[in-house]
C-alpha positions as CSV (number, residue, x, y, z in Angstrom):
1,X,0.0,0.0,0.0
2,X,0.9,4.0,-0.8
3,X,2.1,5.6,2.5
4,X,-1.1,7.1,2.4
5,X,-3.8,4.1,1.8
6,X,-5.1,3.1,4.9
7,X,-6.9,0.4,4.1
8,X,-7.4,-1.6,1.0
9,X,-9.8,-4.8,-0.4
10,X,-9.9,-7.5,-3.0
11,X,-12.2,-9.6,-4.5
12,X,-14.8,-9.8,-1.4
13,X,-17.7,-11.6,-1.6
14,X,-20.1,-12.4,0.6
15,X,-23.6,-14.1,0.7
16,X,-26.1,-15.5,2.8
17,X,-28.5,-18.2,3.3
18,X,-32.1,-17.6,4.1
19,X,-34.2,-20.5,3.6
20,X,-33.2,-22.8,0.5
21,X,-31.5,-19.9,-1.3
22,X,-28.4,-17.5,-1.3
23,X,-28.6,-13.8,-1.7
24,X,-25.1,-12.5,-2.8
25,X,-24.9,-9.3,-0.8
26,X,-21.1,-8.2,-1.9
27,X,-20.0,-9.4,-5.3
28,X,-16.2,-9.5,-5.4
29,X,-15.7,-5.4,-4.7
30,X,-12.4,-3.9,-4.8
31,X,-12.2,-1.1,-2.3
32,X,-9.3,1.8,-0.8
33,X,-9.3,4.7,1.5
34,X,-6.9,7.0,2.4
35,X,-5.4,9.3,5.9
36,X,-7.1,12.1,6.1
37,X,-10.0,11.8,3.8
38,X,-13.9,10.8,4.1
39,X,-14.7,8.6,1.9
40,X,-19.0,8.1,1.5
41,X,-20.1,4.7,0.7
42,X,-23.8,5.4,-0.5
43,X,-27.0,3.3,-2.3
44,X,-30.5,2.0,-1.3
45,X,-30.8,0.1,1.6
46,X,-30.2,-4.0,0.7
47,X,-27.5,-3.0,-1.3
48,X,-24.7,-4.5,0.8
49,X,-23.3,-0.9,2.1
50,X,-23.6,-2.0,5.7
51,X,-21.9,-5.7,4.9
52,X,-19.1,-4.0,3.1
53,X,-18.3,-1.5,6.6
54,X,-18.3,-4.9,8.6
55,X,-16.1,-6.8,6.4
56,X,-13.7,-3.7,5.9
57,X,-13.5,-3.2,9.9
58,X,-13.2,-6.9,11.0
59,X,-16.5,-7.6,12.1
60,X,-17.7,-9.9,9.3
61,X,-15.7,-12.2,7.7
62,X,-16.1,-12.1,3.6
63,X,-16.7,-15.8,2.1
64,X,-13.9,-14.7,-0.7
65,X,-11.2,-11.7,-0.9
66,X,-8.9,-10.1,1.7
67,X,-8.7,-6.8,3.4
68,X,-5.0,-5.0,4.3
69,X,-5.2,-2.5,7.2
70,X,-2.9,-0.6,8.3
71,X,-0.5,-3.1,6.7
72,X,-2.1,-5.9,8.7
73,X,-3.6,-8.8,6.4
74,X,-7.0,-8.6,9.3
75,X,-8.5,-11.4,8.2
76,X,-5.3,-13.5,8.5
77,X,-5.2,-12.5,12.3
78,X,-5.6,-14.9,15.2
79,X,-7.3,-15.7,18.5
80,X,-7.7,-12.1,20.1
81,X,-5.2,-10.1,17.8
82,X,-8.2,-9.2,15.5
83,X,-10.2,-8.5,18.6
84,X,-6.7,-6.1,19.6
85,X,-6.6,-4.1,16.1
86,X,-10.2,-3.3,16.5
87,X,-9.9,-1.8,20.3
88,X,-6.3,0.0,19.1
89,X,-7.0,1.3,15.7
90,X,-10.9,1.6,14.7
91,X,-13.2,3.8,16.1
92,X,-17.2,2.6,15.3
93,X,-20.3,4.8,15.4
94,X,-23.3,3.5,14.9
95,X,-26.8,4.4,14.0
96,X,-28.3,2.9,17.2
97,X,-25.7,4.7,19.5
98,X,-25.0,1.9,21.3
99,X,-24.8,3.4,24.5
100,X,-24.6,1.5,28.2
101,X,-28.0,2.8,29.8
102,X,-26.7,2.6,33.5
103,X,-23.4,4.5,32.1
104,X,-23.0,8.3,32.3
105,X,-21.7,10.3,29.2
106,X,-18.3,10.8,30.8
107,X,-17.8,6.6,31.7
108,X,-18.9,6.0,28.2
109,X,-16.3,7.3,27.2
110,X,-13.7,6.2,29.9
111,X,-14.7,2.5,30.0
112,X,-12.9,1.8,26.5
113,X,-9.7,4.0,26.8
114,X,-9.3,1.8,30.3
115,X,-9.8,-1.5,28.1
116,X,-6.9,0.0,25.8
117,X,-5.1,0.2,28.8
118,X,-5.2,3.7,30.1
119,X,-4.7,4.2,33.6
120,X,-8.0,5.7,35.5
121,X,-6.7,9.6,35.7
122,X,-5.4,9.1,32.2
123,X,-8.9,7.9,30.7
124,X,-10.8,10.4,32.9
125,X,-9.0,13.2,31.4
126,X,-9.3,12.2,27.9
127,X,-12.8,11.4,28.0
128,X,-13.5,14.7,29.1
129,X,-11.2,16.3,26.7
130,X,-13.1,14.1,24.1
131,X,-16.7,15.2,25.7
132,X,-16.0,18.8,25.2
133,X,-15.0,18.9,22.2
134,X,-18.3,17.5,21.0
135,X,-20.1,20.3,23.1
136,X,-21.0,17.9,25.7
137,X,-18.9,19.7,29.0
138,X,-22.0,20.3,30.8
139,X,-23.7,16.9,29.5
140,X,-21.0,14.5,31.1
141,X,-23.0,12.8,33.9
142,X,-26.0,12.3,31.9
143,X,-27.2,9.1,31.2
144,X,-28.5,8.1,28.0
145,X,-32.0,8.5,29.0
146,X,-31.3,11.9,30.1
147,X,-30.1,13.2,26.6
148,X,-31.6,13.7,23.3
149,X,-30.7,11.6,20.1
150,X,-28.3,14.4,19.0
151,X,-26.3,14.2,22.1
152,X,-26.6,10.5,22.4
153,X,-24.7,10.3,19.4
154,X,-22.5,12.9,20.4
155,X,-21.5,10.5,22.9
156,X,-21.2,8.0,20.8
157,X,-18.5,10.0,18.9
158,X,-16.4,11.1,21.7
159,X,-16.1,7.1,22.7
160,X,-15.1,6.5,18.9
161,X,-12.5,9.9,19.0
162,X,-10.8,9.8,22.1
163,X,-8.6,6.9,21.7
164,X,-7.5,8.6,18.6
165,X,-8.3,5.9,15.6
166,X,-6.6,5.5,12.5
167,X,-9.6,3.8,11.3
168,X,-13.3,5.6,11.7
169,X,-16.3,3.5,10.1
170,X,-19.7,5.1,10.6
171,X,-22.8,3.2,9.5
172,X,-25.7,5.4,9.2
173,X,-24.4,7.8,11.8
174,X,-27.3,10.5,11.1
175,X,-30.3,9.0,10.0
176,X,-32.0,9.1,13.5
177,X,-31.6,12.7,13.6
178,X,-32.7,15.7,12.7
179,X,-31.0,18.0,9.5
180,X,-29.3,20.4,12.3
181,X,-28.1,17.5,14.4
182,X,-27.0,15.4,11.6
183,X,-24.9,18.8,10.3
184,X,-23.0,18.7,13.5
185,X,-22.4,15.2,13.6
186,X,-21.2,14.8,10.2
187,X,-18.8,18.0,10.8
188,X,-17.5,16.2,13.8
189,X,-16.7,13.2,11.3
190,X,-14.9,15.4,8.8
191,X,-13.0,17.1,11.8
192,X,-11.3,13.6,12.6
193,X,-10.1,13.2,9.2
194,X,-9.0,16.5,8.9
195,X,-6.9,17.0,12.4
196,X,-6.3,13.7,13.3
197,X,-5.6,12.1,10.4
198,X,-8.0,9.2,10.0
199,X,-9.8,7.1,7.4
200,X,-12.8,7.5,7.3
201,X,-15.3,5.4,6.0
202,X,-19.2,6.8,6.3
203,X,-22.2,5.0,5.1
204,X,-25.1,6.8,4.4
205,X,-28.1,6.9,2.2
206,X,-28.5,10.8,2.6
207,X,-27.6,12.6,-0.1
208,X,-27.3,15.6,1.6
209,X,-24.2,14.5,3.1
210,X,-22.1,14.3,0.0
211,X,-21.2,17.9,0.0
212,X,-18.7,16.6,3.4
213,X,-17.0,13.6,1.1
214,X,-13.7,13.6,-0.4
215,X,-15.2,11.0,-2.4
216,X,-18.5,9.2,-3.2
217,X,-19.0,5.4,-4.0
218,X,-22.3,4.4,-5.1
219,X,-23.0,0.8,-4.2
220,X,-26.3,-1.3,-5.7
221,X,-26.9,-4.6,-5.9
222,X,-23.4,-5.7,-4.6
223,X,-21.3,-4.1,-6.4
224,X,-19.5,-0.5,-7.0
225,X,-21.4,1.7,-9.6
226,X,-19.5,5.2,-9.0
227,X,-16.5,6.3,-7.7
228,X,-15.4,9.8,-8.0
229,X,-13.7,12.3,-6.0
230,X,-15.5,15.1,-4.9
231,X,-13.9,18.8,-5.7
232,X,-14.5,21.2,-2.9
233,X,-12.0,23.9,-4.9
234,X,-14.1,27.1,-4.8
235,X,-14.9,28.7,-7.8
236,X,-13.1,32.0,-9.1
237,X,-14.1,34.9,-8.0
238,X,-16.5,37.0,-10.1
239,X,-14.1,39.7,-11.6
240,X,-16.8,41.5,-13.6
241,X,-17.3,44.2,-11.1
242,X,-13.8,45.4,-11.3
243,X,-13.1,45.5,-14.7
244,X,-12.5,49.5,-15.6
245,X,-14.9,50.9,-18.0
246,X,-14.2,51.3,-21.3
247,X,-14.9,54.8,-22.5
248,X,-15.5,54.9,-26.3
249,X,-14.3,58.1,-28.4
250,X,-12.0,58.8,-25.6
């Protein structure tokens, strides 16, 4: 891989039984992403955007192909080491939150930086950090029945953030909100490209949230349609108004 490719796939397939059939949801797709870039995986629901995410992150293993991340064959990993590169490197957010209901905001946050190994004052102090940068500082010993959607998944991002992934998959991350709340979670998305540096890898079936892609792959039916690169160069300025007259006869 470039020193900038992240992650990269071959070849997977998947399918699954139900009943007497198969359905092939992923048809041999070949797939990248690069540092520092958000990459929008988008189509109609069923057509395999959520299965791609999950075998791309290690939570689904493909029937056929192989994924490279980070330089790590992940499929090739044993016992707990796959388990190891998902706590280290990827950072998840999820449409449902996935939120611990008897956890406040702040321990969401601290109870995975502790399973990476951070010592209690260390984890407490990042997971704040992490907090208020989403706008949650005066949210952190909420629990999840206390906040709204928006902040629930607010939460959900600080926990992905603060142990600083090279890897961000996000399935669906605004469709239970509203247009404003789904602006500043997107935003907050983009921002951990941007400063930090990671991959990430959104799936979506809002087409409003294009205009926040470094690039756009239309998935149907199993298999990539599109792939372009999204050009957020502004356009020239308008020079008309300071072109000098031109005076005729003179």
């Amino acid at each position: 891989m470039s020193p900038h490719t992240a992650i990269r796939a071959h070849g997977l397939y998947k399918r699954f039984k139900t009943g007497r059939s198969h359905i092939e949801v992923l048809k041999r797709v070949d797939f990248d992403a690069l540092h520092g870039e958000v990459t929008m995986v988008m189509g109609p629901s069923g057509s395999g955007k959520s299965t791609l995410v999950a075998a791309l992150s290690g939570l689904l293993k493909p029937d056929e192909g192989h994924v490279e991340a980070l330089d790590q064959d992940i499929w090739g990993l044993r016992g707990g080491r796959l388990d190891r590169f998902r706590l280290d490197h990827c950072g998840f957010i999820f449409q449902g939150f996935n939120l611990f209901s008897a956890l406040t905001a702040l321990q969401q946050v601290e109870i995975i930086l502790k399973y990476q190994g951070c010592s209690k004052r260390e984890a407490r102090e990042r997971a704040a950090r992490a907090l208020v940068e989403v706008g949650l500082e005066n949210r952190m010993n909420q629990r999840p029945s206390e906040l709204s959607g928006g902040e629930k998944q607010r939460v959900a991002i600080a926990r992905a953030l603060a142990k600083n992934p090279r890897l961000l998959f996000a399935d669906e991350p605004t469709s239970a909100l509203d247009g404003e709340n789904g602006q500043v979670v997107i935003r907050l998305i983009q921002r951990a490209a941007r400063q930090q540096g990671a991959a990430v890898i959104c799936v979506t079936h809002d087409p409003r949230l294009e205009a926040f892609a470094d690039r756009v792959i239309h998935l149907e039916d199993g298999r990539i349609l599109d792939d372009r690169r999204v050009d957020h160069t502004p356009p020239p300025a308008n020079t008309e108004s300071h072109r000098q007259p031109v005076l005729i006869g003179a």
